[in-house]
TIVO-2410 file (N, C-alpha, C; in nm, 3 decimals):
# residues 87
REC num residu      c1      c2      c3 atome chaine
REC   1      X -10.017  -4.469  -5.267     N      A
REC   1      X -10.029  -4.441  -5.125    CA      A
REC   1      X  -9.958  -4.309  -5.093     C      A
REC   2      X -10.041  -4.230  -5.041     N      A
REC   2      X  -9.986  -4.087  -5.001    CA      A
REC   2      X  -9.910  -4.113  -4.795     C      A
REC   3      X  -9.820  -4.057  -4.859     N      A
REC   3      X  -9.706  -4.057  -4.716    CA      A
REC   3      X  -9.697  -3.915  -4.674     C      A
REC   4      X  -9.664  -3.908  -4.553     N      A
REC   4      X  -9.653  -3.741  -4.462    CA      A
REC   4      X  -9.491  -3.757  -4.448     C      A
REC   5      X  -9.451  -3.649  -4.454     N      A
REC   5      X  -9.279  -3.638  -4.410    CA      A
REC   5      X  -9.307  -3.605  -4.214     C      A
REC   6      X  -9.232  -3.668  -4.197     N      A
REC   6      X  -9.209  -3.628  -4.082    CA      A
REC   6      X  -9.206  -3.517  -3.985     C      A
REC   7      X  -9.146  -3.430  -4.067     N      A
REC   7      X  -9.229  -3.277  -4.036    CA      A
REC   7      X  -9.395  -3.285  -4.042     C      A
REC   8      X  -9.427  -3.290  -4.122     N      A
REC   8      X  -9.564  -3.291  -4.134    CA      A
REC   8      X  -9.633  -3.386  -4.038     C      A
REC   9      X  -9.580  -3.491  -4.007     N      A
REC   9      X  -9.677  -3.564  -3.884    CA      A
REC   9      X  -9.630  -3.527  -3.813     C      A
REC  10      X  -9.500  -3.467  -3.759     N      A
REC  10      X  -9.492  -3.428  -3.615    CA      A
REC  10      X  -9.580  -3.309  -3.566     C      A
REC  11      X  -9.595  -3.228  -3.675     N      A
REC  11      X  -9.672  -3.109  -3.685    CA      A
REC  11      X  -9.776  -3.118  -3.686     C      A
REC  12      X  -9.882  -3.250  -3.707     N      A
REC  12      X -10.005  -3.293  -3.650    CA      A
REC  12      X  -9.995  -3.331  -3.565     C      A
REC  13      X  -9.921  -3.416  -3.488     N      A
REC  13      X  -9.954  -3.469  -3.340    CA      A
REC  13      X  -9.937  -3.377  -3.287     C      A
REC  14      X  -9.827  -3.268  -3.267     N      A
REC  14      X  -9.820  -3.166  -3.201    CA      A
REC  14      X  -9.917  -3.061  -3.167     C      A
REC  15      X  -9.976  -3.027  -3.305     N      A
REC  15      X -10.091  -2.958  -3.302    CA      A
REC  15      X -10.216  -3.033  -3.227     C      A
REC  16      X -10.235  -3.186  -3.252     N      A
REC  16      X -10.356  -3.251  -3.176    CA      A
REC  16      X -10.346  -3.217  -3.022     C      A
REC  17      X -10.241  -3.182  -3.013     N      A
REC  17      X -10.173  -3.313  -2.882    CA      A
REC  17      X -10.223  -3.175  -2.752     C      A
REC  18      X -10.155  -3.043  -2.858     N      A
REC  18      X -10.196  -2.892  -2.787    CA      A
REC  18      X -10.341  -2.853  -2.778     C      A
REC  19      X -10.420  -2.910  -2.827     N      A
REC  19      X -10.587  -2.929  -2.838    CA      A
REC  19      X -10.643  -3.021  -2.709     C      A
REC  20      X -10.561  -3.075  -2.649     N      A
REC  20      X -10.624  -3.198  -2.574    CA      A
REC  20      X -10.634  -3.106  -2.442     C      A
REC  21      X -10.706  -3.145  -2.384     N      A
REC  21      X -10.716  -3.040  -2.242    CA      A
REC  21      X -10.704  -3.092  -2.150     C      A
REC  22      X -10.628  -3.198  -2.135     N      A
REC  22      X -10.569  -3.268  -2.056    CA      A
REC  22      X -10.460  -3.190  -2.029     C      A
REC  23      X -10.371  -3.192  -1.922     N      A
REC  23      X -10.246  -3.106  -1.915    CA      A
REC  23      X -10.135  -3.213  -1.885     C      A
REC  24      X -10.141  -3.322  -1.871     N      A
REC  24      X -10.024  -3.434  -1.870    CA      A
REC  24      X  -9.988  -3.435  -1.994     C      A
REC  25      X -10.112  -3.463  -2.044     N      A
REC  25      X -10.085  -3.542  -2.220    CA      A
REC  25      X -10.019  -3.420  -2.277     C      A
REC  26      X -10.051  -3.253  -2.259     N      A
REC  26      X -10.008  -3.222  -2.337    CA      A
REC  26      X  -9.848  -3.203  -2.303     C      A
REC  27      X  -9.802  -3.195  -2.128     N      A
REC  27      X  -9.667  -3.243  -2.117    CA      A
REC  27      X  -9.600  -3.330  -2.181     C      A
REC  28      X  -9.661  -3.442  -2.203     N      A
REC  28      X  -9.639  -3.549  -2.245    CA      A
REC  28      X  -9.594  -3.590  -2.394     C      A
REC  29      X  -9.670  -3.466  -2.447     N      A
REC  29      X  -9.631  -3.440  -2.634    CA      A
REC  29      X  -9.494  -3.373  -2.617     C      A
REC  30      X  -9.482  -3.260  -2.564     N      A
REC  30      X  -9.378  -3.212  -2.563    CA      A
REC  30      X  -9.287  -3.269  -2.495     C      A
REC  31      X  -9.267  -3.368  -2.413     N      A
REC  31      X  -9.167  -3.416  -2.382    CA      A
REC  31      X  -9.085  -3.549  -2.486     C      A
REC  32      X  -9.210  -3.612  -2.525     N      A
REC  32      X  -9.176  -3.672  -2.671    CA      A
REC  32      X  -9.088  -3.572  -2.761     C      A
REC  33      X  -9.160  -3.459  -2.798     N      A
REC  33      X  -9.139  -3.400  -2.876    CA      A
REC  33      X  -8.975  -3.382  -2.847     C      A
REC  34      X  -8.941  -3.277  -2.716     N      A
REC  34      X  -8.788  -3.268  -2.739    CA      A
REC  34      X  -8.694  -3.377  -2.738     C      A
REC  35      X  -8.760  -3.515  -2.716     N      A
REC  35      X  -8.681  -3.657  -2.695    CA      A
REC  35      X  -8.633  -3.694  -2.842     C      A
REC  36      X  -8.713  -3.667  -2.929     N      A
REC  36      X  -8.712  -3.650  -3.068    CA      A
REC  36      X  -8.646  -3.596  -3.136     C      A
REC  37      X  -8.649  -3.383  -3.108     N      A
REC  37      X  -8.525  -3.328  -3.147    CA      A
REC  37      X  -8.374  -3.359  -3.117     C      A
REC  38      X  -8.403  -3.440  -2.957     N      A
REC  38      X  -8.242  -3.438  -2.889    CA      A
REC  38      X  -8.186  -3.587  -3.028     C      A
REC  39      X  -8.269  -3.654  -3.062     N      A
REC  39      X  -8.194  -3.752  -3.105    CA      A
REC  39      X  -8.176  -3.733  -3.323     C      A
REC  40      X  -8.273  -3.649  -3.331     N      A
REC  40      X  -8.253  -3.637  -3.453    CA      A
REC  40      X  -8.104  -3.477  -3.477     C      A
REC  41      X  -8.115  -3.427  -3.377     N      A
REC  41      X  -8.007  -3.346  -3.342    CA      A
REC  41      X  -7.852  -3.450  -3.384     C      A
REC  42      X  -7.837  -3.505  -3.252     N      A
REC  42      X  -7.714  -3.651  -3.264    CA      A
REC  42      X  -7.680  -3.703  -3.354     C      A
REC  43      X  -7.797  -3.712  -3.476     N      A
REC  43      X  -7.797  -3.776  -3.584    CA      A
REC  43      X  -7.731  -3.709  -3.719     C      A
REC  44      X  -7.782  -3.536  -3.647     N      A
REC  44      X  -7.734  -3.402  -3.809    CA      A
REC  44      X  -7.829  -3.463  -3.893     C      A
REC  45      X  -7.963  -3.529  -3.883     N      A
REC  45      X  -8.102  -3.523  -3.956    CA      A
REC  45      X  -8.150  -3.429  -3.984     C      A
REC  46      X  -8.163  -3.396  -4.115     N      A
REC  46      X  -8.212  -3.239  -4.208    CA      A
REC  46      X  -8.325  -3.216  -4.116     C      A
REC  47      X  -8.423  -3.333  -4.108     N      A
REC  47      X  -8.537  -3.269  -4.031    CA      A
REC  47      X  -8.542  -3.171  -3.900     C      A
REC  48      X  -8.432  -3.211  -3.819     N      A
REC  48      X  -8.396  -3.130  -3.694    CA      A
REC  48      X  -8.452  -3.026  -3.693     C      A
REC  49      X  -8.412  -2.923  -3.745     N      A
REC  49      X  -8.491  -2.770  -3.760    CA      A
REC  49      X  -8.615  -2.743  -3.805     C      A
REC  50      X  -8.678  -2.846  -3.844     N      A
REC  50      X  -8.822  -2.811  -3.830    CA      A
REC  50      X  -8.907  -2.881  -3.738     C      A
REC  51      X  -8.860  -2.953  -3.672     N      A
REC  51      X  -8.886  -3.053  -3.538    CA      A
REC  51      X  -8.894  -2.936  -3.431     C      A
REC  52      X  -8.786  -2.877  -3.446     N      A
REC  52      X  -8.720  -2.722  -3.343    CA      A
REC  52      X  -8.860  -2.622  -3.365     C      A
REC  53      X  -8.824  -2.588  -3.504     N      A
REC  53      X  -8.973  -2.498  -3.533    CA      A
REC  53      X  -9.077  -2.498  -3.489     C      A
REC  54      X  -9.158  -2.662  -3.498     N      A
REC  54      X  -9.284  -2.693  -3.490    CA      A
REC  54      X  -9.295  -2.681  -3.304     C      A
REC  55      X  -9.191  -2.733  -3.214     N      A
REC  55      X  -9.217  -2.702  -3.074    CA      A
REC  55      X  -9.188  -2.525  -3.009     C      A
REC  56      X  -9.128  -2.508  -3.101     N      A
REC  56      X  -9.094  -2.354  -3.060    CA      A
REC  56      X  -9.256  -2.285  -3.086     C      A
REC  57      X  -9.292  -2.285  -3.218     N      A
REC  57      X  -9.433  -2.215  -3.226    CA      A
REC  57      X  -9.564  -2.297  -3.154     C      A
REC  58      X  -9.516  -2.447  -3.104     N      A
REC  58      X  -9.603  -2.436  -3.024    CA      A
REC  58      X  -9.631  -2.431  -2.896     C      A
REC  59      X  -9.512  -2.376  -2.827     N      A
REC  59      X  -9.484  -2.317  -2.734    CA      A
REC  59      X  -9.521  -2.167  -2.670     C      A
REC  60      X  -9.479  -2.102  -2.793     N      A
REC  60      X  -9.552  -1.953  -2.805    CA      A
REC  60      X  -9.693  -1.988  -2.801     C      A
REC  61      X  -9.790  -2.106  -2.885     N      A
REC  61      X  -9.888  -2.064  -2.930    CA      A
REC  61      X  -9.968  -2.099  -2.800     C      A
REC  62      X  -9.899  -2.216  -2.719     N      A
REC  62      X  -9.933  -2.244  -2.594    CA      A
REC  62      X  -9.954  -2.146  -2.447     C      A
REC  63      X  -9.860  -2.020  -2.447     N      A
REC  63      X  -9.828  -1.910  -2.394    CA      A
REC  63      X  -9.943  -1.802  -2.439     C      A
REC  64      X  -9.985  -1.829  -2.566     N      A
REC  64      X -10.115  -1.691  -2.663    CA      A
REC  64      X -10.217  -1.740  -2.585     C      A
REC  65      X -10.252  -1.859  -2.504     N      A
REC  65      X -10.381  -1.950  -2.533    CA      A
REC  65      X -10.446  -1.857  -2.434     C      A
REC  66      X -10.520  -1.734  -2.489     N      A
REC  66      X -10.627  -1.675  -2.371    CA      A
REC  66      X -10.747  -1.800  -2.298     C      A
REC  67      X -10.786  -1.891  -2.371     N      A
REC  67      X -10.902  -1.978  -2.297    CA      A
REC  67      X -10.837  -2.059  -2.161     C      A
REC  68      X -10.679  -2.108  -2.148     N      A
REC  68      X -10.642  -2.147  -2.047    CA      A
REC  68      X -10.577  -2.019  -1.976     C      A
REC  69      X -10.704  -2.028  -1.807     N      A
REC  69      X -10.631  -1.918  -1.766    CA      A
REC  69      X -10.550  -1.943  -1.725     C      A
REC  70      X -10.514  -2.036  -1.645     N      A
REC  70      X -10.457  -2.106  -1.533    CA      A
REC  70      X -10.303  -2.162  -1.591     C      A
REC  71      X -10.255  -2.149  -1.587     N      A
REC  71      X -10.123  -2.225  -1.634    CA      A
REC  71      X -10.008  -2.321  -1.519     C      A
REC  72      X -10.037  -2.426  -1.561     N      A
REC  72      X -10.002  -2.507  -1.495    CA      A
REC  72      X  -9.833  -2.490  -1.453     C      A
REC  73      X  -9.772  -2.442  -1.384     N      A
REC  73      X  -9.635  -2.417  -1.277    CA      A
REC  73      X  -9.553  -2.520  -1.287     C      A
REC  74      X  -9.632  -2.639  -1.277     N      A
REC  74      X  -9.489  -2.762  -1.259    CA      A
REC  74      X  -9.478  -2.807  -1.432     C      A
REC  75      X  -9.597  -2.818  -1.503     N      A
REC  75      X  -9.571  -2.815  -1.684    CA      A
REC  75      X  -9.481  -2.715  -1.728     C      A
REC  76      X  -9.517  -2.606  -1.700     N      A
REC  76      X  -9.432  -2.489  -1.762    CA      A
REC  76      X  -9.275  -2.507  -1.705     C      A
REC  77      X  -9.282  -2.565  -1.609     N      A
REC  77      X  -9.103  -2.554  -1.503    CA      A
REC  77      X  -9.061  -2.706  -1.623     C      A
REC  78      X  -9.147  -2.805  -1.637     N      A
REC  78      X  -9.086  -2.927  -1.707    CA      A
REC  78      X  -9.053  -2.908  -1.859     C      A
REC  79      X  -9.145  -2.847  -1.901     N      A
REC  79      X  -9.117  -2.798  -2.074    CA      A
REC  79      X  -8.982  -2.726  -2.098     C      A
REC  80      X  -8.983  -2.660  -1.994     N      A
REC  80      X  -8.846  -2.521  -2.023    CA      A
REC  80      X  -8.719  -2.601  -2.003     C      A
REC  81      X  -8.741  -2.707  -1.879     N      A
REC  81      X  -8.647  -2.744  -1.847    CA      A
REC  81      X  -8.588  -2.875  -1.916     C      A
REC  82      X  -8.670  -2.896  -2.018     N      A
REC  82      X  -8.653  -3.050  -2.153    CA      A
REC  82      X  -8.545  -2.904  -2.214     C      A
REC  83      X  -8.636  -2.791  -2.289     N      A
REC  83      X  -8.570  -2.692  -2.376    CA      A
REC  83      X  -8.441  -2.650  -2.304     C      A
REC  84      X  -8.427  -2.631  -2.219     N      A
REC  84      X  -8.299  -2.575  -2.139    CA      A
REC  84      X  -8.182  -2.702  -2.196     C      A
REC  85      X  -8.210  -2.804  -2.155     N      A
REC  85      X  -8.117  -2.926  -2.055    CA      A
REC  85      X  -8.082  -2.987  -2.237     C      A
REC  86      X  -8.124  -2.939  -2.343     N      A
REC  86      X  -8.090  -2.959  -2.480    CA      A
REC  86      X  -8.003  -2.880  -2.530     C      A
REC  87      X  -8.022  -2.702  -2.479     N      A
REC  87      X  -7.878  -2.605  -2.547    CA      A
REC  87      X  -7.871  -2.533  -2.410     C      A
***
């Protein structure tokens, strides 16, 4: 039986999750997402820094996205403010 490290599935849902064109859900990944770093942080879990990685680039990659013109104001104020309210 083949297993994913944790990096690696977070790095698929994350990636799914930024595909969905829903704009809750994709709040909704990322707010998982930093609920995740804050506790594998607490822990000093090796994984931490690539948990960090995988929302950082998809943050940027979320910011590149020419097809959404529109960018949602109260998502963008909630994402920053998960990333803020962590360092």
């Amino acid at each position: 039986m083949h297993s994913l490290s944790l990096r690696d599935s977070f790095h698929y849902v994350l990636t799914q999750g930024l595909q969905e064109r829903d704009k809750v859900f994709r709040v909704n990944v990322y707010a998982v997402g930093f609920t995740l770093l804050d506790r594998l942080a607490q822990k000093d879990n090796s994984e931490t820094s690539a948990v960090y990685k995988t929302l950082i680039s998809g943050l940027l990659e979320h910011y590149r996205d020419k097809s959404d013109k529109e960018i949602d104001q109260v998502s963008t104020e909630m994402i920053l403010d998960s990333f803020k309210s962590l360092f």
